[in-house]
C-alpha positions as CSV (number, residue, x, y, z in Angstrom):
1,X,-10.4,9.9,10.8
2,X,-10.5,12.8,13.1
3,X,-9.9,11.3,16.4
4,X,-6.9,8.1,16.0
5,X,-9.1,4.9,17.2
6,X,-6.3,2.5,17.6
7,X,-5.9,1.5,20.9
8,X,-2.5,1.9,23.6
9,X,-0.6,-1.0,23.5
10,X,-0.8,-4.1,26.3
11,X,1.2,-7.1,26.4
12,X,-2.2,-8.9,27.8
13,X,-3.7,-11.8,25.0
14,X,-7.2,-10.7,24.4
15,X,-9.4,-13.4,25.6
16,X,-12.8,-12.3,23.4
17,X,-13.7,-11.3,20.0
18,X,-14.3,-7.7,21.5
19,X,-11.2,-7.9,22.5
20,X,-9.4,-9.2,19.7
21,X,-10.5,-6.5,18.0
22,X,-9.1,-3.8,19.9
23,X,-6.1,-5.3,20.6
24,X,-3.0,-3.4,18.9
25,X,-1.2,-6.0,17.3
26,X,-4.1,-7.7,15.7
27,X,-5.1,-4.2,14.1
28,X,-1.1,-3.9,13.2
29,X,-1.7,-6.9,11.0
30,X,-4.7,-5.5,9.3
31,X,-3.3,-2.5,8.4
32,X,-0.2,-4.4,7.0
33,X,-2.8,-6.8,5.3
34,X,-4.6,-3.5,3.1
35,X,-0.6,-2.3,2.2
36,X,0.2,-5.7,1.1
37,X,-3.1,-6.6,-0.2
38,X,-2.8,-3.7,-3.1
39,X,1.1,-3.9,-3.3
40,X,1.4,-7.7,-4.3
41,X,-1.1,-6.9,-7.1
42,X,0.6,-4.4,-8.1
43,X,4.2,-5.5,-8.7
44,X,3.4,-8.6,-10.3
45,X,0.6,-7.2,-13.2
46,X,1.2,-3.2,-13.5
47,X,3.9,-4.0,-15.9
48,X,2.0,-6.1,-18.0
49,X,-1.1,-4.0,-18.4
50,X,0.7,-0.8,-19.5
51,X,3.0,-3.1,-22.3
52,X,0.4,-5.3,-23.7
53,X,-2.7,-3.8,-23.0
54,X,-2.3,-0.2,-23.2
55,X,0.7,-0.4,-25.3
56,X,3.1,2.5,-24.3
57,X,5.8,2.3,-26.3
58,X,9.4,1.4,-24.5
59,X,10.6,4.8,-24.4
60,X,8.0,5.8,-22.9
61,X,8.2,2.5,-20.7
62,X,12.3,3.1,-20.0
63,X,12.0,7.1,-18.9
64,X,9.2,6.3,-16.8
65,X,10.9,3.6,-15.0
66,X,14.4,6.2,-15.2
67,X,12.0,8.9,-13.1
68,X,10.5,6.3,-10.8
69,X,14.5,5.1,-9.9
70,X,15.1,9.0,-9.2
71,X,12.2,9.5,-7.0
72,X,12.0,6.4,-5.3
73,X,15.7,7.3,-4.3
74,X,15.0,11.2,-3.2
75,X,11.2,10.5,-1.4
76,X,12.7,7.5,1.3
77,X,15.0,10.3,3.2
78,X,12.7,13.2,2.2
79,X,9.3,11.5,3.8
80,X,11.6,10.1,6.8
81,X,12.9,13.3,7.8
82,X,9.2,15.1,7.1
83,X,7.7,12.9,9.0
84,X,10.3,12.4,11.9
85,X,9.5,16.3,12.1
86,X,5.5,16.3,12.2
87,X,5.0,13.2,14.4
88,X,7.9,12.9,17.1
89,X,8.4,15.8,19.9
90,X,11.7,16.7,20.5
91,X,13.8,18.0,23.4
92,X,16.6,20.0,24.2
93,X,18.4,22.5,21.4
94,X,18.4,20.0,18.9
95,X,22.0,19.5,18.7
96,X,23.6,15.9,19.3
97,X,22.5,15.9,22.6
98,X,18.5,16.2,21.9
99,X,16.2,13.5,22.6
100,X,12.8,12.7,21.2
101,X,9.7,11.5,23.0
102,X,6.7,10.2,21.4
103,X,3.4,11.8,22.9
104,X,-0.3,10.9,22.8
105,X,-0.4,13.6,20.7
106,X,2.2,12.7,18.6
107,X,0.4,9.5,17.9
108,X,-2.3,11.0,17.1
109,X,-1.1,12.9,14.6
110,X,1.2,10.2,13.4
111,X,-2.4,8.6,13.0
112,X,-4.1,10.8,11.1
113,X,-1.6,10.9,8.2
114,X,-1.7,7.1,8.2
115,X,-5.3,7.5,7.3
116,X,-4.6,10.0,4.9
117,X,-2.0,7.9,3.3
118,X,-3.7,5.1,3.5
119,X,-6.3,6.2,1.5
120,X,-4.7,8.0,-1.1
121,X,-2.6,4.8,-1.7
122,X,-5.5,2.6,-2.5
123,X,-7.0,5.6,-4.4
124,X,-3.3,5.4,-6.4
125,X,-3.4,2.0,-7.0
126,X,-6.7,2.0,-8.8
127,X,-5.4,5.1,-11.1
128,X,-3.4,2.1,-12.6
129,X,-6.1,0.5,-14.0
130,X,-8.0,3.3,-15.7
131,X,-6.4,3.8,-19.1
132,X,-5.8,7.1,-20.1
133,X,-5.7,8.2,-24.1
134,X,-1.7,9.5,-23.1
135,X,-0.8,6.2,-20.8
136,X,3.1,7.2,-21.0
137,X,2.1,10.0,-19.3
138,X,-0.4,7.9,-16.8
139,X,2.6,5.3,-16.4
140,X,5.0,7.9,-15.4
141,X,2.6,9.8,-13.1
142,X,1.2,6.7,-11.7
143,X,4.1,5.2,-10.7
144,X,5.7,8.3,-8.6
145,X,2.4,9.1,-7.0
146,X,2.0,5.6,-5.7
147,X,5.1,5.0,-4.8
148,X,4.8,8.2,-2.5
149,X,2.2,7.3,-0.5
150,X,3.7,3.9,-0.5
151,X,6.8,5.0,1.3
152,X,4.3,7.4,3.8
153,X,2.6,4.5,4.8
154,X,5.6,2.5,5.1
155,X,7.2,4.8,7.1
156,X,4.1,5.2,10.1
157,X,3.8,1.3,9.9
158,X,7.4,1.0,11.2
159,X,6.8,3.4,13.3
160,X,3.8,2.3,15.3
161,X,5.7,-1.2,15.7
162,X,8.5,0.9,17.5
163,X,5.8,3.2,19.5
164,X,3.3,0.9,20.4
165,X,5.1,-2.3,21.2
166,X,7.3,-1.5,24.4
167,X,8.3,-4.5,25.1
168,X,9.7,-7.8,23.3
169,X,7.0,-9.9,24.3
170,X,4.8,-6.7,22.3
171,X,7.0,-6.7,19.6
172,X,7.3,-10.2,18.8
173,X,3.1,-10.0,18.8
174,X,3.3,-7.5,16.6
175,X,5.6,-9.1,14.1
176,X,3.4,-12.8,14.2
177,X,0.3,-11.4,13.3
178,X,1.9,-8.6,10.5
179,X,3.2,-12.1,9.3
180,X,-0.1,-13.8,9.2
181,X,-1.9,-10.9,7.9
182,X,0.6,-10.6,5.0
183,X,0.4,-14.2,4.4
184,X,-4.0,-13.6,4.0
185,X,-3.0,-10.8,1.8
186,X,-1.5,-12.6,-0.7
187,X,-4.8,-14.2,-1.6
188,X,-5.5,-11.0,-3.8
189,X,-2.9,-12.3,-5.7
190,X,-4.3,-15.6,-6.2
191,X,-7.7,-14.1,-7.3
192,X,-6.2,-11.2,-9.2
193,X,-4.3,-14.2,-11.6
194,X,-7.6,-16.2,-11.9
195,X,-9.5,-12.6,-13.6
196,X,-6.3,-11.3,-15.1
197,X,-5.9,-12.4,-19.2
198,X,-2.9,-14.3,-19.5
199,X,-2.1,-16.0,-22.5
200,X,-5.5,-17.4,-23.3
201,X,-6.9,-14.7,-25.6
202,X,-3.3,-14.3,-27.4
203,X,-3.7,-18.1,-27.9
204,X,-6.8,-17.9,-29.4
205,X,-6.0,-14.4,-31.6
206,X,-3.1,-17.0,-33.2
207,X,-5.2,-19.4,-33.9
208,X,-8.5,-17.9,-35.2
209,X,-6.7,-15.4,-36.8
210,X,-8.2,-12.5,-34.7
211,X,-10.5,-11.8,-31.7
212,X,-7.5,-12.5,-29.4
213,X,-7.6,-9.0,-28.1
214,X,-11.4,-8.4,-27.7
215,X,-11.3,-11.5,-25.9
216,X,-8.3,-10.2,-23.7
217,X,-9.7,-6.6,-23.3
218,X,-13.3,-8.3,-22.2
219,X,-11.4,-10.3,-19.5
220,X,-9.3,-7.0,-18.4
221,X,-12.5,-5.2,-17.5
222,X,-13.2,-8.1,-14.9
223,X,-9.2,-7.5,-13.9
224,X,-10.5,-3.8,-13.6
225,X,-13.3,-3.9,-10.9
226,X,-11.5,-6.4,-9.2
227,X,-8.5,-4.0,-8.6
228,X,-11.1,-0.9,-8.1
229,X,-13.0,-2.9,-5.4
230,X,-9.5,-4.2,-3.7
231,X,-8.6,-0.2,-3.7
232,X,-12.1,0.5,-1.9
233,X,-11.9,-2.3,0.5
234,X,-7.8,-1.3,1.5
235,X,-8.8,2.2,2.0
236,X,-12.1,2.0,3.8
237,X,-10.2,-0.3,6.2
238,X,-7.5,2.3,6.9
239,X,-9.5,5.1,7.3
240,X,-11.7,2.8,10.1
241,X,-8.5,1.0,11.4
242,X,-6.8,4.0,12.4
């Protein structure tokens, strides 16, 4: 995404669907929708998959969750202060006094690395869902890497609600549909739970005696392109969004 597409912000409602479409706020929501879309799918299964389907063991399980508690402690201040330096222009000697002013250009930069991120978090997210013959190691690796582009994306989305909405009337805009759009995201959820094998092949290994886990593993695979086509969908949408 070369050249940002998202528009300047207006307090005005759009009164078509040309409009709606370019309107600020409403394209705030979408981009809150792809994060939350992949992120809701991901707390609530990742866990599961790498424990009873790709069976790390627990110390494998318990260091990578130690590493991701390190780095998801270090990369919030790290990524804030990067990114306060790359995408707002200052003024003055930088001392106490200094100011900082947020530029066309500024934006677009600030932009383009939401693209970026944007991408490379859905691309992330699938990673979790390909197992890997050394899955503690996948876990581990899978974890910090998504949970950096995570926070990158995190970080512009605040951001643009600050730059783009001047006023409260903007804000509050902003807020209701991020709200609504989070609400519609959560409907990967509900579709992730209908492909994802819960207890029904377990059931069935204890009571046949086998074939639990074939059954389980033939479900995942749905589980699988599910999550690889919610990945493409999220990051096709921010590359065009923004």
């Amino acid at each position: 995404a070369a050249v940002p597409r998202f528009p300047s912000s207006s307090s005005s409602m759009p009164a078509t669907p040309r409009k709606w479409a370019r309107d600020p706020a409403v394209l705030f929501g979408v981009l809150s929708f792809c994060k939350l879309a992949v992120h809701n799918v991901f707390l609530v299964h990742y866990c599961d998959v790498f424990l009873r389907h790709y069976r790390i063991g627990q110390n494998w399980f318990y260091w990578g969750q130690a590493i991701f508690l390190v780095w998801n402690a270090l990369n919030d201040p790290l990524f804030g202060w990067v990114s306060d330096r790359q995408n707002v222009a200052g003024s003055g000697d930088g001392g106490a006094g200094a100011r900082t002013r947020v530029t066309a250009k500024t934006r677009g930069r600030r932009m383009r690395n939401l693209s970026r991120a944007g991408v490379l978090l859905s691309c992330s997210f699938a990673l979790f869902w390909m197992e890997s013959p050394h899955a503690g190691i996948q876990f581990m690796l899978s974890l910090c890497v998504y949970d950096t582009f995570l926070t990158i994306v995190d970080l512009h989305l605040h951001a643009i609600l600050v730059e783009y909405s001047v006023t409260s009337r903007d804000r509050a805009r902003f807020s209701l549909f991020a709200s609504l759009f989070s609400m519609a995201a959560s409907g990967s959820l509900g579709l992730s739970h209908l492909l994802y094998p819960v207890s029904r092949g377990d059931a069935s290994g204890d009571a046949s005696g086998g074939g639990g886990g074939h059954a389980a593993e033939r479900s995942l695979a749905a589980f699988r392109i599910f999550c690889i086509c919610l990945a493409v969908l999220s990051g096709a949408t921010f590359f065009v969004v923004t």
